[in-house]
Each structure stands twice: as structure tokens, then as C-alpha cells.
C-alpha positions as CSV (number, residue, x, y, z in Angstrom):
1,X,78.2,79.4,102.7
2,X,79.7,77.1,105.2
3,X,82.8,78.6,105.7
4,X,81.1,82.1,106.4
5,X,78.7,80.5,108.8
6,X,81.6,79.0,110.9
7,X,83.9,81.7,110.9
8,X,84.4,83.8,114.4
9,X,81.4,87.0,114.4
10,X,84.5,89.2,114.4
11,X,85.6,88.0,111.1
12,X,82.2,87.9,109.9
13,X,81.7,91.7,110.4
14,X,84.4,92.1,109.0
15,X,83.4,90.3,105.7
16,X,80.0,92.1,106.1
17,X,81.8,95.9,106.9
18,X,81.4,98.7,104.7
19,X,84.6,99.8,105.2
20,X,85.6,96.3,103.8
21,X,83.9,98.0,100.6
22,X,85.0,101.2,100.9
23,X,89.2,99.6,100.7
24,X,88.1,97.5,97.4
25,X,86.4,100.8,96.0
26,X,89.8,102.8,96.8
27,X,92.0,99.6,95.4
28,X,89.7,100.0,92.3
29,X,90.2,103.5,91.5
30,X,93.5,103.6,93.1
31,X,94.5,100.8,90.4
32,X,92.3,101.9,87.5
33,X,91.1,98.2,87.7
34,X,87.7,97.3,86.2
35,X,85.0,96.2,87.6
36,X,85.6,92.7,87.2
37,X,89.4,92.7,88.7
38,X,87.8,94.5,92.0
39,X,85.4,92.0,92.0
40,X,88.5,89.3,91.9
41,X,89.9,91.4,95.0
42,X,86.4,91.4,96.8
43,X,86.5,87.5,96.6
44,X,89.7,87.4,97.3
45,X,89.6,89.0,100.4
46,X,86.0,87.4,101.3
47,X,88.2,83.7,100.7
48,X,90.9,85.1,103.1
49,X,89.1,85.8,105.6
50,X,87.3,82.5,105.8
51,X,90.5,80.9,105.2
52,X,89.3,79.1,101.9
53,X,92.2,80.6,99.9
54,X,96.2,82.0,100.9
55,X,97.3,85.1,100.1
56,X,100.0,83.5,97.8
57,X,97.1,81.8,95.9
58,X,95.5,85.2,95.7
59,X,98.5,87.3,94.5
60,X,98.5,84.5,91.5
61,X,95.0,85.4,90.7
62,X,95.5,88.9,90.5
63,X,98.6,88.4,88.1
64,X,96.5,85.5,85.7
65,X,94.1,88.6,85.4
66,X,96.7,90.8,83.5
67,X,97.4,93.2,86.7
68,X,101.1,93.8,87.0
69,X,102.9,92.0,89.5
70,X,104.2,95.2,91.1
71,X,100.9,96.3,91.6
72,X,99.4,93.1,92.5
73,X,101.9,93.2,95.7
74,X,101.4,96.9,96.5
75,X,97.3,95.6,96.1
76,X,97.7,92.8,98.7
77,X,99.5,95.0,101.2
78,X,97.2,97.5,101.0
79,X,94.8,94.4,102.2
80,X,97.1,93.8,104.5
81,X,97.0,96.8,106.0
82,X,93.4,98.5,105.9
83,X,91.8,94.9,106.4
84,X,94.2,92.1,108.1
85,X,96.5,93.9,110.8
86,X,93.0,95.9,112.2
87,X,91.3,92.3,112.5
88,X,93.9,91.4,114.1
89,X,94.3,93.8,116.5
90,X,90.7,93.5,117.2
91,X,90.7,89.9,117.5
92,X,94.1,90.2,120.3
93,X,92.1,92.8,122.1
94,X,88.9,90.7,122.9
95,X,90.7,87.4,123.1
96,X,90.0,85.5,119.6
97,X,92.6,82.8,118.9
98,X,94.6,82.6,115.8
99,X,91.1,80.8,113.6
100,X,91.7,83.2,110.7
101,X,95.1,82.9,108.8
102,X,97.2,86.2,108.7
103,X,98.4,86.6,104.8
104,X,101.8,87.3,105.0
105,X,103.2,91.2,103.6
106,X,104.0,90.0,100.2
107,X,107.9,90.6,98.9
108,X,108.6,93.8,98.6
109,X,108.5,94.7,94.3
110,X,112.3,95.1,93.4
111,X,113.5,99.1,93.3
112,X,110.2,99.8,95.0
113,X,111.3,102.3,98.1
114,X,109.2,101.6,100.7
115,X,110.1,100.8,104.7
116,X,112.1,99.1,106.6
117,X,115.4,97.5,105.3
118,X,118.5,98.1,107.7
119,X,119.2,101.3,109.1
């Protein structure tokens, strides 16, 4: 693939990480998804990082597939978090520029608790 061949080696061992794995594994059972919607989400994050699909474009695919919206969110900033904000971090620290889109923290699910707000 193109795409993965072009993409900084930082993102690509990322793609390539177990620990990439071991966040759709927990996502799956997490979720009770089957095997087929953590393969969606394996995709998913495989097109983010290589920038061939948004996060907005893969919250709608996880919805089309029957998962509940609220969860589909939660799902996304879970990515976020385990996969996004430490590549990231890792790209800052050795001097990467901005190649790789950031998804965007999805909206908050309405009633859902959570951080942040004003305080």
C-alpha cells in the first residue's frame, strides 16, 4: 500500500505495534463487538493513521454497522487516547511535523459524565 509506504517510520510502527492490537482486542471485548466490527475498528485506525479516512468518516462506519452511537464515540476516544495523543507525543518529542492528521475527541454522548465542562 502506497499510503503505508509513505507515511513517517513513526506512524508506521505504530500501524505495525502490538500494542496497536492489544487496544482493538480490549475495544472488542470491552464492547462485546464481534469479530468483524473490531476488524472495522482495525481498518479504521490503520486508514487514520495514513490519513486515507477522518475520524468523522470513521465514527459513521462504526454507527452503519449497528454499534450505538454512544458507544461508537466512547470507541473513538478510546483511539484517541491509547493510540493518537501517544503518537503524538512521540512525534513532538523527536521533531515530526504535523503529516498525520489528529482525529478530533468526538462530542461528548449527551448525559454521559465524563471531564472537563466548567468548573
Amino acid at each position: 500500500m502506497q499510503a503505508y509506504k509513505d507515511a513517517p517510520e513513526i506512524v508506521r510502527a505504530v500501524y505495525d505495534a502490538d500494542s496497536t492490537v492489544q487496544t482493538i482486542v480490549e475495544l472488542q471485548t470491552k464492547y462485546k463487538l464481534h469479530v468483524d466490527e473490531a476488524g472495522l475498528i482495525g481498518t479504521g485506525i490503520g486508514n487514520m493513521l495514513l490519513g486515507l479516512t477522518n475520524p468523522q468518516e470513521f465514527l459513521d462506519e462504526l454507527i452503519a454497522t449497528k454499534i450505538p452511537e454512544s458507544d461508537a464515540k466512547q470507541i473513538m476516544a478510546e483511539i484517541n487516547q491509547k493510540i493518537f495523543v501517544p503518537l503524538h507525543e512521540q512525534m513532538r518529542k523527536v521533531g515530526v511535523g504535523a503529516e498525520v492528521p489528529q482525529p478530533p475527541l468526538p462530542p461528548a454522548a449527551p448525559g454521559g459524565g465524563g471531564r472537563g465542562g466548567a468548573g
